[in-house]
C-alpha positions as CSV (number, residue, x, y, z in Angstrom):
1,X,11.1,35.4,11.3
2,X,14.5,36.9,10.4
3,X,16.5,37.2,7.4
4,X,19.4,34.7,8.6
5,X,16.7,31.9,8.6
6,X,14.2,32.9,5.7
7,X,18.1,32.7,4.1
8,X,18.4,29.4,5.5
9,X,14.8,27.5,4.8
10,X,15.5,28.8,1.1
11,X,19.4,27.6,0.8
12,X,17.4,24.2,2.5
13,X,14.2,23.9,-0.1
14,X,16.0,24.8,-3.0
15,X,19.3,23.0,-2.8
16,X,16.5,19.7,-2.5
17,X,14.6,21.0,-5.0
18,X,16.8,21.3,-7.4
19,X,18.4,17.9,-6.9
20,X,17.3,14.8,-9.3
21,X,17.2,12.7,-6.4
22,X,14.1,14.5,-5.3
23,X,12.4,14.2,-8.6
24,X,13.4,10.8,-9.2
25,X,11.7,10.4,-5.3
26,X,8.6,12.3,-6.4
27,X,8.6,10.9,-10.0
28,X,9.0,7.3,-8.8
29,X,5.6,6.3,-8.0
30,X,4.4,7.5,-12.0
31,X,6.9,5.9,-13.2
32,X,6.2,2.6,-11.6
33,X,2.1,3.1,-12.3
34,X,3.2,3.4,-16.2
35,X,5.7,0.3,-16.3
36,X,2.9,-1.2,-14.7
37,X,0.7,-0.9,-16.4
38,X,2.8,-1.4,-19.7
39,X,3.9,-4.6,-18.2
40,X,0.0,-5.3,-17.9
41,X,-0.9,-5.1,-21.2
42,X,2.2,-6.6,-22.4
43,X,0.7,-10.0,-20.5
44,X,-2.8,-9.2,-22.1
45,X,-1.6,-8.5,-25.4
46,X,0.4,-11.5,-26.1
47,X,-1.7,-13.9,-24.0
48,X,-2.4,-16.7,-25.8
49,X,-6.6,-17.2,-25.8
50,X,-6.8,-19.7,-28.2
51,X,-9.2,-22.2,-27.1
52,X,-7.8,-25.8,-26.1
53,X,-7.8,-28.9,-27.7
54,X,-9.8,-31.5,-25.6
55,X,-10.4,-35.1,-26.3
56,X,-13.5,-36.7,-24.7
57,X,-13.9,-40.0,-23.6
58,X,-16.4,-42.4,-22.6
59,X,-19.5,-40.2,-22.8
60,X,-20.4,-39.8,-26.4
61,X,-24.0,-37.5,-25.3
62,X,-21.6,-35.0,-23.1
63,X,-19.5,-35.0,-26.0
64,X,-22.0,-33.8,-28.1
65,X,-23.3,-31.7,-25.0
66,X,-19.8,-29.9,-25.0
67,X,-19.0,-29.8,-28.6
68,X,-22.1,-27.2,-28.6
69,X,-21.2,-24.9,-26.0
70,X,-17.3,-25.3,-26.8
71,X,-17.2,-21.4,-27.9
72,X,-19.0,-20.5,-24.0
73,X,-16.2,-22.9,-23.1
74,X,-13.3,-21.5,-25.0
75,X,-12.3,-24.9,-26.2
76,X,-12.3,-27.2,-28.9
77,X,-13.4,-31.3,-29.0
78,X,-11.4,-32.9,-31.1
79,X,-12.9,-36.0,-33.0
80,X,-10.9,-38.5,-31.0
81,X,-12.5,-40.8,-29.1
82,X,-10.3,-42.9,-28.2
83,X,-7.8,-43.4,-24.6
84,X,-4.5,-44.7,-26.3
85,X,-4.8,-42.6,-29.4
86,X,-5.3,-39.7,-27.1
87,X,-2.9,-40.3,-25.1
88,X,-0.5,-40.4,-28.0
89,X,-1.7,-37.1,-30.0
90,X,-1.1,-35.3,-26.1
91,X,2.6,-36.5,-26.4
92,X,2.8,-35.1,-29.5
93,X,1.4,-32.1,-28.3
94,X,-1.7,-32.6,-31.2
95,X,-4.0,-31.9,-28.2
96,X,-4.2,-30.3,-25.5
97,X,-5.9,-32.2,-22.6
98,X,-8.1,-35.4,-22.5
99,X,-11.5,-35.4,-20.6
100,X,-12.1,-39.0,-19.0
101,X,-16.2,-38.8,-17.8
102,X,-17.1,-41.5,-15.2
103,X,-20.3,-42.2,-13.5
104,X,-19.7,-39.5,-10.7
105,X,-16.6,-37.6,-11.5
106,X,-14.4,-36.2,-14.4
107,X,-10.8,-36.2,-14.8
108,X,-9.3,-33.6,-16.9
109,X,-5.3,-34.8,-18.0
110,X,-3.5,-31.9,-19.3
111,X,0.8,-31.0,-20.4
112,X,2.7,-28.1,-19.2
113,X,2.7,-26.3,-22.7
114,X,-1.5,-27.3,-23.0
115,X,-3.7,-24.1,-23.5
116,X,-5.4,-22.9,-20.4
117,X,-8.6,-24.6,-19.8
118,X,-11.2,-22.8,-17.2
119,X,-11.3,-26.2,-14.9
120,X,-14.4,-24.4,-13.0
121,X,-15.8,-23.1,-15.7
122,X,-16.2,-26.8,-17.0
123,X,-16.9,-28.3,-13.5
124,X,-20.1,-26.2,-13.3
125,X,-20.9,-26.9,-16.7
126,X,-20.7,-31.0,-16.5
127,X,-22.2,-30.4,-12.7
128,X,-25.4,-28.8,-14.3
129,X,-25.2,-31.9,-16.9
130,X,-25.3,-34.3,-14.3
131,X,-28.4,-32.8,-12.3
132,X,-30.2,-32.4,-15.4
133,X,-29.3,-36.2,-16.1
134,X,-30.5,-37.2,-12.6
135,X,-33.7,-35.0,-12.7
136,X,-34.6,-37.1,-15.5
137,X,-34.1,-40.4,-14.1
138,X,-36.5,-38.9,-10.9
139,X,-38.9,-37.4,-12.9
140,X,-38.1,-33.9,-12.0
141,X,-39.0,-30.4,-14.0
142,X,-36.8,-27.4,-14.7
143,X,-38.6,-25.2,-11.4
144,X,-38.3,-28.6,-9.1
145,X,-34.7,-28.3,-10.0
146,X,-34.1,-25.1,-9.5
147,X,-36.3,-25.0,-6.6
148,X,-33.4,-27.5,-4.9
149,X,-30.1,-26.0,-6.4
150,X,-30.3,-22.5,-5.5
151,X,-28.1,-21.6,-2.9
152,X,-29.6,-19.5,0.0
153,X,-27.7,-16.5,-0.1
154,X,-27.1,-13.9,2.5
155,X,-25.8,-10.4,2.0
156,X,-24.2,-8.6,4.5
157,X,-24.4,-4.9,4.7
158,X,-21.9,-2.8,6.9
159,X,-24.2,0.2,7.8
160,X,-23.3,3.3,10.0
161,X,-24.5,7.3,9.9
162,X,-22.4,7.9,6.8
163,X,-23.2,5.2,4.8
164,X,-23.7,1.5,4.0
165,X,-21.4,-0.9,2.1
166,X,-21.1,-4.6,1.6
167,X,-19.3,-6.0,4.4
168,X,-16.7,-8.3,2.2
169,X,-16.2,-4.8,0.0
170,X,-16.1,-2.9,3.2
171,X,-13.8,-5.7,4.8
172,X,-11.1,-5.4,2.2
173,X,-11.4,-1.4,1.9
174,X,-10.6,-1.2,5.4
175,X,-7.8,-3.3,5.3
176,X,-6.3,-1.2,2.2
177,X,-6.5,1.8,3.8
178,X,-5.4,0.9,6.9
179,X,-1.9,-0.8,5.7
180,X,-1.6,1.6,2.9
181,X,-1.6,5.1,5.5
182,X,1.0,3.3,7.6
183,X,3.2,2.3,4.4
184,X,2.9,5.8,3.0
185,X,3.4,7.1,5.7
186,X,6.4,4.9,6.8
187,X,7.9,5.4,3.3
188,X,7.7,9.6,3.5
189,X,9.0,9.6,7.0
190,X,12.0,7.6,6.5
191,X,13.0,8.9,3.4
192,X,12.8,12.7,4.5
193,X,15.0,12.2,7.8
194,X,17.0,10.3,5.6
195,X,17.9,13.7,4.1
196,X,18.3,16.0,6.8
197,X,20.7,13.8,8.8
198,X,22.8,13.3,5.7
199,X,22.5,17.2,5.1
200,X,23.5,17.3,9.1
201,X,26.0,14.7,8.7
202,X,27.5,16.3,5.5
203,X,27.9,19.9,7.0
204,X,29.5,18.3,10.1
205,X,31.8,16.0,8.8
206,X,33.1,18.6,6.0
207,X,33.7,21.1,8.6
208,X,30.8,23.5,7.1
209,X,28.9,23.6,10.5
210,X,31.6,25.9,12.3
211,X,31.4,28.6,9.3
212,X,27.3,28.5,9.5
213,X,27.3,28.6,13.2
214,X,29.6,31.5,12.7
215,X,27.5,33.4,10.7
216,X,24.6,32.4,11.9
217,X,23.5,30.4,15.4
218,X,22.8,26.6,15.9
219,X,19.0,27.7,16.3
220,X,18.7,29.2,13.1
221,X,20.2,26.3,11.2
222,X,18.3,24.1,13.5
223,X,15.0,25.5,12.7
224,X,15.9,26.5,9.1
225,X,17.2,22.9,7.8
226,X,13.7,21.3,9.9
227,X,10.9,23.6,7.9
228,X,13.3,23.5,4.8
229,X,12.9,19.9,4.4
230,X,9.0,20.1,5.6
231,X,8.4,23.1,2.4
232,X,10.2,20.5,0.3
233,X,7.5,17.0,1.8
234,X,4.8,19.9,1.6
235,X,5.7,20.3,-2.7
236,X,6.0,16.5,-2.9
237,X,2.7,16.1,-1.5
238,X,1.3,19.1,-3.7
239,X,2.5,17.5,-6.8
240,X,0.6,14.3,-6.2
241,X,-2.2,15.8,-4.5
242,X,-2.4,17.8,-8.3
243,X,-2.3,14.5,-10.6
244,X,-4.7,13.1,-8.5
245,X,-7.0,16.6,-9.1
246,X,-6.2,15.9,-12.7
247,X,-6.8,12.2,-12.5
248,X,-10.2,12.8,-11.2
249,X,-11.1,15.1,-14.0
250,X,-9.9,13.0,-17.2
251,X,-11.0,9.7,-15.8
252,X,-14.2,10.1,-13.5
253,X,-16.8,9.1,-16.1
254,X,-15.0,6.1,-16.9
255,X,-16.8,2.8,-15.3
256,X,-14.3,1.2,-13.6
257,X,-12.8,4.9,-11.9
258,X,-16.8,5.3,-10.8
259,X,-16.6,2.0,-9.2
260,X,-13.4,2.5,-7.4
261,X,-14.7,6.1,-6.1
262,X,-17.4,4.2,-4.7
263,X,-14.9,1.5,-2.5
264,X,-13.1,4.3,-1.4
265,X,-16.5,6.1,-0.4
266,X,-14.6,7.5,2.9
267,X,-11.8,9.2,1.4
268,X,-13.4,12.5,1.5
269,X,-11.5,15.9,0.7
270,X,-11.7,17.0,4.5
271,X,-9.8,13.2,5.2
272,X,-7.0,13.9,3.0
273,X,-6.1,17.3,4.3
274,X,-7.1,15.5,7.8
275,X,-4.2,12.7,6.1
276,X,-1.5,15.4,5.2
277,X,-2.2,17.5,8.3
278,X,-1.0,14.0,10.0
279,X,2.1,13.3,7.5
280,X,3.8,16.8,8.1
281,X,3.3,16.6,11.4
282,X,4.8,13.6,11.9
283,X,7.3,14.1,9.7
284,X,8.5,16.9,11.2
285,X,8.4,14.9,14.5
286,X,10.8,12.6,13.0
287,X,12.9,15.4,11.7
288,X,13.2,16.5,14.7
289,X,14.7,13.5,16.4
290,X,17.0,13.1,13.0
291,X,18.3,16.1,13.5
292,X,19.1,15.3,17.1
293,X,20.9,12.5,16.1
294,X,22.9,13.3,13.5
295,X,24.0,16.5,14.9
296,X,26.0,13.6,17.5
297,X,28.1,12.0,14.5
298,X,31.4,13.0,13.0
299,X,31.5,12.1,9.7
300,X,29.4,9.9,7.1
301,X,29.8,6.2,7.9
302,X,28.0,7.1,11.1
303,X,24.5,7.9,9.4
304,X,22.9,4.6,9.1
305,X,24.3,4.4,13.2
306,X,22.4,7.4,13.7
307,X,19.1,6.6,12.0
308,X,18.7,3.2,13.6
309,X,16.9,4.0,16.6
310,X,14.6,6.1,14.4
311,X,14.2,3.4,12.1
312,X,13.1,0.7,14.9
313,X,10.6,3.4,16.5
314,X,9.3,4.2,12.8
315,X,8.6,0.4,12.4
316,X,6.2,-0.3,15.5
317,X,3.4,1.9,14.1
318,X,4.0,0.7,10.7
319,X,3.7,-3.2,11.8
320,X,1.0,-2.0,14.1
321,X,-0.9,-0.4,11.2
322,X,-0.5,-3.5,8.7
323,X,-1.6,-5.7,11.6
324,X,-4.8,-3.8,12.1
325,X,-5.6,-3.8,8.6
326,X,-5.4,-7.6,8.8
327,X,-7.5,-8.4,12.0
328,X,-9.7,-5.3,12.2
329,X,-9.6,-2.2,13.8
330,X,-11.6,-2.6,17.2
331,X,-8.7,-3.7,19.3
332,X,-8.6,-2.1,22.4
333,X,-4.9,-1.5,21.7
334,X,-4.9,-0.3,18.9
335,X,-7.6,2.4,19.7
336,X,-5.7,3.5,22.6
337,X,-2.4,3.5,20.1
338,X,-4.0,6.1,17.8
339,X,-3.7,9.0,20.3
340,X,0.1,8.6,21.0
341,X,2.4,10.8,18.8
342,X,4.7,8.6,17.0
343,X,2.1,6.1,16.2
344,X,-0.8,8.0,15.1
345,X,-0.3,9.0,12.0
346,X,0.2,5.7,10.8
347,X,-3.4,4.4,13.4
348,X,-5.8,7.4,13.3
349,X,-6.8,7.8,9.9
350,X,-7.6,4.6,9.1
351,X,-9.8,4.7,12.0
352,X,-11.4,7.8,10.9
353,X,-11.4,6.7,7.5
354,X,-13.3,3.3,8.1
355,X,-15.9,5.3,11.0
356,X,-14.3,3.5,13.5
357,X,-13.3,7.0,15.5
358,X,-14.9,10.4,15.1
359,X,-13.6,13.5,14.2
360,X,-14.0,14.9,17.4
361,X,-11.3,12.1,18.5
362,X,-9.4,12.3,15.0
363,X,-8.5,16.3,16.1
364,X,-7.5,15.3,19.5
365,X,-4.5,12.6,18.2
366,X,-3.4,15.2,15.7
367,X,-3.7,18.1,19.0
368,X,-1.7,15.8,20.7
369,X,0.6,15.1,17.9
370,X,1.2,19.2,17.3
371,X,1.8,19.5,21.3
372,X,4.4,16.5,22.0
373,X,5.9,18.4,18.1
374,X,5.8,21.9,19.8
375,X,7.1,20.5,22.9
376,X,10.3,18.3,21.2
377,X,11.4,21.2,18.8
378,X,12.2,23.1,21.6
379,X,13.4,20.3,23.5
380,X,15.9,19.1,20.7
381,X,17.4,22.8,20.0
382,X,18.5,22.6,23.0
383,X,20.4,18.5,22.2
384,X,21.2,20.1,19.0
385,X,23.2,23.6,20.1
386,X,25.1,21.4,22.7
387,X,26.1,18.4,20.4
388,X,26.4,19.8,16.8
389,X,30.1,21.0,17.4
390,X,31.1,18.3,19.5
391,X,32.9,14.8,18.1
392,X,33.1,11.9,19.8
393,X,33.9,8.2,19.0
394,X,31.0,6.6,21.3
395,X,28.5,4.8,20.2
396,X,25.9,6.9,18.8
397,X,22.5,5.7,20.7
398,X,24.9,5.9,24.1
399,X,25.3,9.7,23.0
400,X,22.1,10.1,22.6
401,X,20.8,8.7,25.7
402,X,23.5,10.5,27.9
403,X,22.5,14.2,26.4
404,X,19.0,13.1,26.9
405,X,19.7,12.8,30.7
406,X,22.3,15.8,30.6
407,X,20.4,18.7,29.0
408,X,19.1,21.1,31.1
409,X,15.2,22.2,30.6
């Protein structure tokens, strides 16, 4: 490696690095955990829990019945027992609801500004009321009873070589991960070749490029912007990567971390470094092709023109992934999907992550991945040296397409 393009990854890393853009980019997701969770408590803290105001009527023994367990309930029966005067003191907002018991069925009248009411919470209550009322009338006991009300149940269990889960848990664990890796993913590569075609775009358009081709050569700049930008994605990721360390460490003995480390049972250490091996490298795929593209336009306004075909390629494995989260991850597609560069970052490790592919086939997508990387670098040097001096007022894609057909292996 020489010294023009050490000279240039470090002009590339540390102009980012030094921006607040970047740490308002690597910042953001703290920032929106904490006004989340502010926001959170906020709504806990000046919830109103008061218990509601409900007038029975009809049934003076399920008043009573009520009136007992009103604190289980979280309300309070008020002594009026009658419809009309009810009716009036909800107007007036003197209570909150009125309870109307029939033979078979309840009816529960509330307001808009009433105090909540658990409606199941009371359903099961005057449900239990009414068997008990009924085993009476039959001549049933407490054991006959429960003998007929207990639900059968069946548990399902989701059990491989690695380790067995509930299936509903494991259900909705698999979906997570599965649609989160292809929005983080989504999110990181879009917003990194973002930068380098505005750096691109900036240096063409102000006339920089001829001075640093000048001084330097179209592969050096080439190559230094591309593992610039990949040091400064590699830092974002280290940054996280260390408050998650530090997460770990303050919060593991606490319950309800415990319980989440147990969900998330297949996010191993050897996955994540399996997870950022597949980021930067598809990142830097996308680089690659973003500095291909914006080395074809003249001047600024022509950036969004530039990114949109790498915008509409970055969207089918993101749609692809949040649809396999949804309906599963055994579609044949979908498996097949995971070993094609472009689309397997955002397929493969949920696959992986939910045992649905092995690490043996994990390492061969992310092989493939490195190759078709390997393979388009030096491909695009050659689209970049040839286009990044040239202007021209066609359409940007038509550009693109043409030098794709014109360059010369």
């Amino acid at each position: 490696m020489n010294n023009q393009l050490i000279l240039t990854i470090k002009h590339t890393y540390f102009t980012h690095l030094k921006s607040k853009s970047f740490w308002w980019m690597v910042l953001g997701p703290f920032i929106l955990l904490i006004v989340g969770a502010t926001i959170g408590a906020g709504f806990t803290f000046f919830q109103n829990d008061s218990p509601a105001t409900v007038a029975v009527i009809n049934q003076s023994t399920i008043r009573t019945e009520l009136k007992q367990q009103q604190n289980q309930l979280n309300i309070r029966i008020s002594t009026i027992t009658d419809d009309q005067t009810a009716q009036q003191a909800l107007k007036k907002d003197k209570i909150d609801a009125i309870l109307k018991i029939g033979d078979n069925q309840a009816t529960l009248i509330t307001q808009p500004k009433s105090n909540r009411i658990d409606q199941d919470q009371l359903q099961n209550f005057l449900k239990q009321l009414s068997l008990q009322d009924r085993a009476q009338q039959y001549g049933l006991n407490t054991e006959q009873i429960n003998a007929i009300t207990n639900p059968y149940k069946v548990t399902g269990i989701v059990q491989d070589d690695h380790h067995s889960q509930d299936s509903t848990s494991n259900a909705i664990v698999n979906g997570l991960l599965t649609t989160g890796v292809s929005v983080i993913i989504m999110i990181i590569v879009m917003t990194y070749a973002s930068i380098i075609a505005n750096e691109i775009a900036n240096e063409k358009s102000s006339r920089i490029m001829e001075t640093l081709l000048a001084a330097s050569s179209a592969h050096i700049q080439y190559l230094g912007k591309i593992i610039g930008i990949i040091a400064l994605l590699a830092t974002q990721l280290l940054a996280y990567l260390l408050a998650g360390t530090g997460t770990y460490l303050v919060a593991r003995n606490q319950p309800i971390f415990q319980q989440g480390l147990k969900l998330l049972s297949s996010i191993t250490p050897l996955f994540l470094i399996y997870t950022i091996c597949c980021i930067l490298i598809a990142t830097s795929l996308y680089l690659v092709l973003a500095a291909i593209t914006a080395s074809l336009v003249n001047d600024n306004s022509q950036i969004q023109q530039a990114l949109s075909p790498i915008t509409m390629l970055a969207m089918i494995p993101y749609l692809i992934g949040a649809l396999s989260g949804s309906m599963g991850n055994q579609n044949g597609l979908i498996k097949v999907l995971s070993y094609i560069p472009f689309m397997s970052q955002s397929l493969m490790p949920g696959q992986l992550a939910n045992h649905q592919a092995s690490w043996l086939q994990a390492i061969i997508s992310l092989v493939l991945a490195a190759l078709t990387l390997i393979a388009l670098t030096h491909y695009g040097e050659k689209l970049y040296a040839k286009n990044v001096l040239s202007y021209s007022d066609e359409n940007i894609t038509k550009q693109l397409l043409q030098a794709f057909r014109k360059v010369k292996h």
